[in-house]
C-alpha positions as CSV (number, residue, x, y, z in Angstrom):
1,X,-2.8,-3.8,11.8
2,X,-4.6,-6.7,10.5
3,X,-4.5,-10.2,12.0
4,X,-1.8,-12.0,10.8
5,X,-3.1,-15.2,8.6
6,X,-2.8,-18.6,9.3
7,X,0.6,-20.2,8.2
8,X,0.1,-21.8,4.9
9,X,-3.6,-20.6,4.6
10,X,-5.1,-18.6,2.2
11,X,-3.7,-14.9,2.5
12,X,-0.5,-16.0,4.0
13,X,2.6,-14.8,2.8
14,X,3.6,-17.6,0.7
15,X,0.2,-18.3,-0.9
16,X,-1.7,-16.4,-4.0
17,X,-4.9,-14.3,-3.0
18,X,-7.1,-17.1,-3.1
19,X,-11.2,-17.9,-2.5
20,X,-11.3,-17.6,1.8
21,X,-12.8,-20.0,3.8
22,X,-16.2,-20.2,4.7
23,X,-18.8,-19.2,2.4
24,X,-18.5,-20.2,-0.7
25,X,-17.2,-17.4,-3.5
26,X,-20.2,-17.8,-5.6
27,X,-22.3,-16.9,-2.9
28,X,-21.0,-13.8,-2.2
29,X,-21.6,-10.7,-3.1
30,X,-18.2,-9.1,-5.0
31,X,-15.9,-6.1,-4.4
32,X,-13.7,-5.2,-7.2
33,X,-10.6,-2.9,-6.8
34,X,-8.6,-1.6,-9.7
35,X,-4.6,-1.2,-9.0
36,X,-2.9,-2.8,-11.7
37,X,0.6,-1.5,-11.0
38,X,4.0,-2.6,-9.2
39,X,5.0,-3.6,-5.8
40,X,5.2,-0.5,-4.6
41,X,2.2,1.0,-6.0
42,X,0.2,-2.1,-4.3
43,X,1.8,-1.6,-0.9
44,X,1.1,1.9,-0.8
45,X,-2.6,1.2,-1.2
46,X,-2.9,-1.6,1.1
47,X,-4.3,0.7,4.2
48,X,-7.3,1.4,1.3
49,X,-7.4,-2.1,0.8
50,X,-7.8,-2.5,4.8
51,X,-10.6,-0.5,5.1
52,X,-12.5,-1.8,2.0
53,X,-11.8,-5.3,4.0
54,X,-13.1,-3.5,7.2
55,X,-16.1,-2.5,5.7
56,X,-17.1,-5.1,3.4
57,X,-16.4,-8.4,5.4
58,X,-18.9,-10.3,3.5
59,X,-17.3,-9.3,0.4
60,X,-15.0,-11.5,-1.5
61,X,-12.5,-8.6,-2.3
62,X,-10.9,-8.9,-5.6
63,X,-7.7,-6.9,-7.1
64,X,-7.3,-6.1,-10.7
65,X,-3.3,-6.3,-11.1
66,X,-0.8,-8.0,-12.9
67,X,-0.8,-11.6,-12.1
68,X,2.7,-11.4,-10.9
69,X,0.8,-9.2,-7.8
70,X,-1.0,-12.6,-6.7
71,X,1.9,-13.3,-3.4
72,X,1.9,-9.8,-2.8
73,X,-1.9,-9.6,-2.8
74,X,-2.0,-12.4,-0.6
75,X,0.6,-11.5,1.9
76,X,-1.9,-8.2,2.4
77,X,-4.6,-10.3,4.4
78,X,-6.8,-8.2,2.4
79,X,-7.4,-9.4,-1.0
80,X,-9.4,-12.7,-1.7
81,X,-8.1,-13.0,-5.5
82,X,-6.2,-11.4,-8.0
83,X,-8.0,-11.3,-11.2
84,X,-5.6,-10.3,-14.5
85,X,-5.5,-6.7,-15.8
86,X,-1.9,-5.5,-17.1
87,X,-0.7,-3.2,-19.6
88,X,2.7,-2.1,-20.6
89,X,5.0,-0.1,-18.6
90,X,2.5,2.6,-16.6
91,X,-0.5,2.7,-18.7
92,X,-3.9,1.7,-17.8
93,X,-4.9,-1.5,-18.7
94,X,-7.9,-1.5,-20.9
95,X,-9.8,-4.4,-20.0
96,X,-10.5,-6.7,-16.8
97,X,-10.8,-10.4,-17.1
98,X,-14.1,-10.4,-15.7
99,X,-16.9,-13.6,-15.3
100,X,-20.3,-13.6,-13.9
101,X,-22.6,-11.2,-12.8
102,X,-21.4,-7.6,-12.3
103,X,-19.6,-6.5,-8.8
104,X,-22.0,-5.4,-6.1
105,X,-18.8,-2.3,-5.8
106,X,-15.8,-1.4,-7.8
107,X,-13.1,1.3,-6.4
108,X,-10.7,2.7,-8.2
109,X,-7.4,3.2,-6.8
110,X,-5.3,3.4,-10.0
111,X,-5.5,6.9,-11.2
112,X,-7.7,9.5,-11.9
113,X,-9.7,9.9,-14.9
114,X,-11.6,8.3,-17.7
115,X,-9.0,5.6,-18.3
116,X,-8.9,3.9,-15.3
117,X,-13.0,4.5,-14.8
118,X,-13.5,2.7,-18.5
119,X,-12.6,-0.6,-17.4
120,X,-14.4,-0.7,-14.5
121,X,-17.6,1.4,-15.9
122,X,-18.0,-1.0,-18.7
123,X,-18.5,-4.1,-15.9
124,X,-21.5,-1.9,-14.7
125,X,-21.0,-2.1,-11.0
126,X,-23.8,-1.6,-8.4
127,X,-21.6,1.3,-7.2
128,X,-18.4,3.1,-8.0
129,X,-16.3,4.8,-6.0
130,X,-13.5,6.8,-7.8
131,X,-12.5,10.3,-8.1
132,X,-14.5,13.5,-9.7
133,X,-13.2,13.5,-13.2
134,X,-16.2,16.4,-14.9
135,X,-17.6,16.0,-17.2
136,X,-17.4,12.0,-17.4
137,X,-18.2,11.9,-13.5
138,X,-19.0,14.5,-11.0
139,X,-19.5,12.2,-8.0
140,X,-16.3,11.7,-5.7
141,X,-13.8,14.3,-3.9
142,X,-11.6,16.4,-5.8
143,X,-8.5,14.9,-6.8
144,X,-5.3,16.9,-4.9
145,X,-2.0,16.4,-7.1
146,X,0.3,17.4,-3.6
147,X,-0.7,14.5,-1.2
148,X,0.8,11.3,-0.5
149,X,0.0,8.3,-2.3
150,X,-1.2,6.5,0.6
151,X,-3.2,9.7,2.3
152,X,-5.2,9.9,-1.2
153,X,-7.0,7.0,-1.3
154,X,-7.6,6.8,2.3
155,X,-8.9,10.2,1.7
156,X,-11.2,8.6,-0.9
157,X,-12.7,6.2,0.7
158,X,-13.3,8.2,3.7
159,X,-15.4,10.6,1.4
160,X,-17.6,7.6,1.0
161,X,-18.0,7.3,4.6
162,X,-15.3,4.2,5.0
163,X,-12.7,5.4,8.1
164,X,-9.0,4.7,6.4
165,X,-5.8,5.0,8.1
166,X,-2.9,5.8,5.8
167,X,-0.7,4.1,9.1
168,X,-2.1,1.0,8.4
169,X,0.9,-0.3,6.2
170,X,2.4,-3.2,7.8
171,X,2.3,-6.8,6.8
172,X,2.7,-10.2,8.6
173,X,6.4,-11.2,9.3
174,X,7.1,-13.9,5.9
175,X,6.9,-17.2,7.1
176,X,9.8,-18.3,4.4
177,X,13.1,-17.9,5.6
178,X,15.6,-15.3,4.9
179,X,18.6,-16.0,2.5
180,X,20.5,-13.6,4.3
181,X,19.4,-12.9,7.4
182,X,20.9,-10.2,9.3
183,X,22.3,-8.6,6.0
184,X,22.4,-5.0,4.4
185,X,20.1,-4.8,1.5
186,X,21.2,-2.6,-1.5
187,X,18.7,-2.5,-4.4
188,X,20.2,-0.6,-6.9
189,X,17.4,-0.9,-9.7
190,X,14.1,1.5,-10.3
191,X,11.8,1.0,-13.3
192,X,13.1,4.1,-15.0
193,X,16.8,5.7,-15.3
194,X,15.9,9.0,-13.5
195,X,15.7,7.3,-9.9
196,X,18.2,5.3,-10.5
197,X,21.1,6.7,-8.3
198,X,24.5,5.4,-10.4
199,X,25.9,2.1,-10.0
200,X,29.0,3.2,-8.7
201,X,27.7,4.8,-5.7
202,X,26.1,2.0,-4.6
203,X,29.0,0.0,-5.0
204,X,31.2,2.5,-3.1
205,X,28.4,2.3,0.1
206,X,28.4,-1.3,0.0
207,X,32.3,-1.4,-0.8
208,X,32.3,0.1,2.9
209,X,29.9,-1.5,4.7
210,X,31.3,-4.8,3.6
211,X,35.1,-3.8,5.3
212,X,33.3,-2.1,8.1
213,X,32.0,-6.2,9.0
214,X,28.7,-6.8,7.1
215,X,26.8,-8.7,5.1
216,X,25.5,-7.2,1.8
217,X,22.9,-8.5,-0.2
218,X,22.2,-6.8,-3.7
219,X,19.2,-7.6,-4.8
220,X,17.7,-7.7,-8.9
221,X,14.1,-6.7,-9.9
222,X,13.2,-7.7,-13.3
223,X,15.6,-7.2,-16.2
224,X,18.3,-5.8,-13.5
225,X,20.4,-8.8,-13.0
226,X,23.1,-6.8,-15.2
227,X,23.4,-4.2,-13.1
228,X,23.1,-5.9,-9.8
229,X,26.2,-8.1,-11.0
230,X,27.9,-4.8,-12.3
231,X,27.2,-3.1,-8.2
232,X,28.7,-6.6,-6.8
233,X,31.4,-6.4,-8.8
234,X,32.5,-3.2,-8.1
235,X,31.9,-3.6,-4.3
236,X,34.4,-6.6,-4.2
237,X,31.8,-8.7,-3.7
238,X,30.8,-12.7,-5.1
239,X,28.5,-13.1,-7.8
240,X,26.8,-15.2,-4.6
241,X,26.0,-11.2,-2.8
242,X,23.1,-11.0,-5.8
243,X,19.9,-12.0,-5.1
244,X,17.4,-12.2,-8.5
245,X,17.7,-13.3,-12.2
246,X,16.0,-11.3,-15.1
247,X,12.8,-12.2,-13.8
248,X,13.5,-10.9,-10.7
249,X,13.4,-13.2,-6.9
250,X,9.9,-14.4,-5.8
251,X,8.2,-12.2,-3.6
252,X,8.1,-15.0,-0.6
253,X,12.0,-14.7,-0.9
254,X,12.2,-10.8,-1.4
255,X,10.2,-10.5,1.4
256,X,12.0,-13.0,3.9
257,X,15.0,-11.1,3.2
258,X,14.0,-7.4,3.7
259,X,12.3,-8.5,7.0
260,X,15.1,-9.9,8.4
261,X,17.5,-7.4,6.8
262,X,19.8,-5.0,9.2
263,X,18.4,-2.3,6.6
264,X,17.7,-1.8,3.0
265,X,19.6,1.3,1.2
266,X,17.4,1.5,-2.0
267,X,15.8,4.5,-3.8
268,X,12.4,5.4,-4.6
269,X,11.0,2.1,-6.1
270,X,9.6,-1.1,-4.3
271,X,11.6,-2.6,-1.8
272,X,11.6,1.0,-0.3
273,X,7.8,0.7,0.3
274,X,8.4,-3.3,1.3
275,X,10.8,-2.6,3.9
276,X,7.9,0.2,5.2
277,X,5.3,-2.8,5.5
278,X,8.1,-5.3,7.4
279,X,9.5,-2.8,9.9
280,X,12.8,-2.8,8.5
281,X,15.1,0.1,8.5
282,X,15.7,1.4,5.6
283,X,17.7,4.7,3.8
284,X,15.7,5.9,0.9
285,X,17.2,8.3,-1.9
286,X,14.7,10.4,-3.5
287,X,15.3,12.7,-6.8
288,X,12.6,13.6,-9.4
289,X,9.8,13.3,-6.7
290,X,9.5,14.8,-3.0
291,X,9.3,12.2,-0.3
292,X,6.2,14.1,1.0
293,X,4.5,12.4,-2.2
294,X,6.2,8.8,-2.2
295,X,8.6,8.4,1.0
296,X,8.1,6.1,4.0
297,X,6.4,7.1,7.3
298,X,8.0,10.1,9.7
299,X,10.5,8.7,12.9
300,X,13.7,7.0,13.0
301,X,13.1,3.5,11.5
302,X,13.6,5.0,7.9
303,X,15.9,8.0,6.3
304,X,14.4,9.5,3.5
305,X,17.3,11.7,1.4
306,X,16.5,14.9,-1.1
307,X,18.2,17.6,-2.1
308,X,15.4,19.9,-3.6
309,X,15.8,23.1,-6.2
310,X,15.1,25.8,-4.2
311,X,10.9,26.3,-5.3
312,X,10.4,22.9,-3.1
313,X,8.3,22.0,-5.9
314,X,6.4,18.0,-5.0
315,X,7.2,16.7,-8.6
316,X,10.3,18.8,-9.9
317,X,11.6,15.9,-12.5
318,X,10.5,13.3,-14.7
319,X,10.0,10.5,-12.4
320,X,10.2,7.9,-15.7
321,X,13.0,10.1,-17.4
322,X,15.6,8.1,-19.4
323,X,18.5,10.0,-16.5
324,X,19.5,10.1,-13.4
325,X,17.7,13.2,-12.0
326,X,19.9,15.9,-11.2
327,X,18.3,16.1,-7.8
328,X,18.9,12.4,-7.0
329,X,22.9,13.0,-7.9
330,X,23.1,15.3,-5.4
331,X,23.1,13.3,-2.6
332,X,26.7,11.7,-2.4
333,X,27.8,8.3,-1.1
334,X,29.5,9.9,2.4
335,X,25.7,10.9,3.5
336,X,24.2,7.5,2.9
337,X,26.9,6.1,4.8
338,X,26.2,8.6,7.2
339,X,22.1,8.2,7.2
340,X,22.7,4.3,7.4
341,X,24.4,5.1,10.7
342,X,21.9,7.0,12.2
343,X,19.5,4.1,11.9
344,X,18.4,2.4,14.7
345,X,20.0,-1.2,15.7
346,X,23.2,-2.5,16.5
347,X,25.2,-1.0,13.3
348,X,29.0,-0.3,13.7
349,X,29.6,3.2,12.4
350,X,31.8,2.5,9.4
351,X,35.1,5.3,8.3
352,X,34.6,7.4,6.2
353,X,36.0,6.4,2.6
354,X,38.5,8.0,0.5
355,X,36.8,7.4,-2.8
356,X,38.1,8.0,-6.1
357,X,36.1,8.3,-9.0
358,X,32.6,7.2,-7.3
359,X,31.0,10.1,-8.0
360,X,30.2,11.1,-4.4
């Protein structure tokens, strides 16, 4: 693990990826990395980002993302500057907003192909490093569709000689404080329906863990604030219990909040991979994709639940299908409660619920 940042510098948590100190931005020579995706997405790649810091430390190390990315970026330690490069939903954006001369090294850690190369082809780096993609590029290891986000491009950059360790995932404690501190975290939201476990179910776990003697936090991405309300609601919980308008909460409050958290319950979307970078427990339900592609780390800080078809197949679902995965409504409400116990820290073991009509 990194260093952690000086409070209220550049790079801490509560400060956009900004210029570092000491010599001057325009005098360095440029390393421009292309992830323009979510929260998670970013956190996954951060022990790549590591060891492009490691290796280039007279770089000033820029990210191509969303500008939204700019307190995540910064509460890396890695990245120097977000620069803007968005596109709707999933899709590769097709331009940078690039200035100046081109980068002395580009890396793409978006995707694999001729889409994500494009953008950063047409700023005609000194070097590329990216994924084989014949016939428009032969250099670069083969691309493996089994294999964990985070092993794939530490596997990447180690082709190109640059060590990467796909441990290297955690970030410096938030220096905001916590909302909630000490409280269960339910995200019920995912940017598409088919890992979206229902409402109800999360409403019946928190319903419990509430009359078992804690505090539950349900937290709102973007456009979610409906259906965290709707969870609170049916949990017998105050509208006060959500955390996060339309536009979702800021990241520095997110952050303070998972880190501080007893545990997150959540499924396969961002906070899952931000309570992996704080060290926070954390019960993660899977359904159209394996865990072995997208879950946290192996050992007891985290439960990873999945109920696969019986071929064991990585990617069995439509992980941006407009349903709940059939594999993801397998796992009932009685085994969260029962993975949330088995998490380490001082947690009560709640009863076991009657529940009617919760769909567990």
């Amino acid at each position: 693990m990194t260093d952690r940042p000086a409070p209220n510098g550049p790079g801490s948590p509560g400060h956009p990826a900004s210029e570092s100190p000491g010599r001057a931005a325009a005098d360095r020579p440029r390393l421009l990395v292309l992830r323009a995706l979510g929260l998670g997405d970013l956190l996954t790649a951060l022990p790549a980002l590591r060891a492009l810091r490691r290796a280039h430390p007279d770089h000033e190390l820029l990210l191509a993302a969303p500008a939204r990315q700019a307190h995540v970026a910064a509460a890396t330690g890695a990245v120097d500057r977000v620069v803007h490069a968005s596109a709707p939903g999933r899709a590769v954006p097709g331009r940078i907003d690039w200035s100046g001369p081109p980068p002395d090294v580009a890396v793409d850690l978006h995707g694999n192909g001729p889409a994500s190369l494009r953008p950063l082809s047409r700023l005609r780096p000194a070097r590329l490093l990216a994924y084989a993609h014949p016939p428009e590029r032969t250099a670069g290891p083969p691309w493996r569709e089994d294999e964990h986000e985070r092993d794939r491009w530490c596997r990447l950059l180690s082709w190109y000689g640059i060590p990467a360790d796909p441990h290297d995932l955690r970030i410096p404690a938030p220096e905001h404080p916590s909302p909630a501190p000490g409280a269960v975290v339910i995200h019920p939201g995912a940017d598409a329906a088919a890992r979206r476990w229902p409402a109800a179910r999360f409403a019946a776990v928190g319903a419990v863990l509430r009359a078992a003697g804690h505090r539950i936090v349900i937290t709102a991405g973007a456009g979610e604030a409906g259906l965290a309300r709707d969870v609170a609601r049916r949990a017998g919980l105050p509208g006060s219990a959500v955390l996060g308008g339309d536009t979702g909460p800021p990241f520095a409050e997110l952050a303070a909040l998972v880190a501080q958290a007893r545990a997150v319950i959540v499924g396969d979307t961002g906070p899952a991979h931000l309570a992996t970078a704080v060290g926070t427990p954390s019960v993660v339900l899977f359904g159209p994709v394996a865990p072995r592609l997208w879950g946290p780390p192996p050992g007891p800080l985290h439960r990873a639940l999945w109920h696969p078809d019986d071929d064991a197949a990585a990617r069995p679902g439509d992980a941006h299908g407009n349903v709940p995965d059939e594999r993801l409504l397998r796992i009932t409400v009685p085994e969260v409660l029962e993975a949330f116990t088995r998490l380490p820290g001082p947690a009560p073991r709640p009863a076991r619920p009657t529940l009617t009509g919760a769909g567990g």
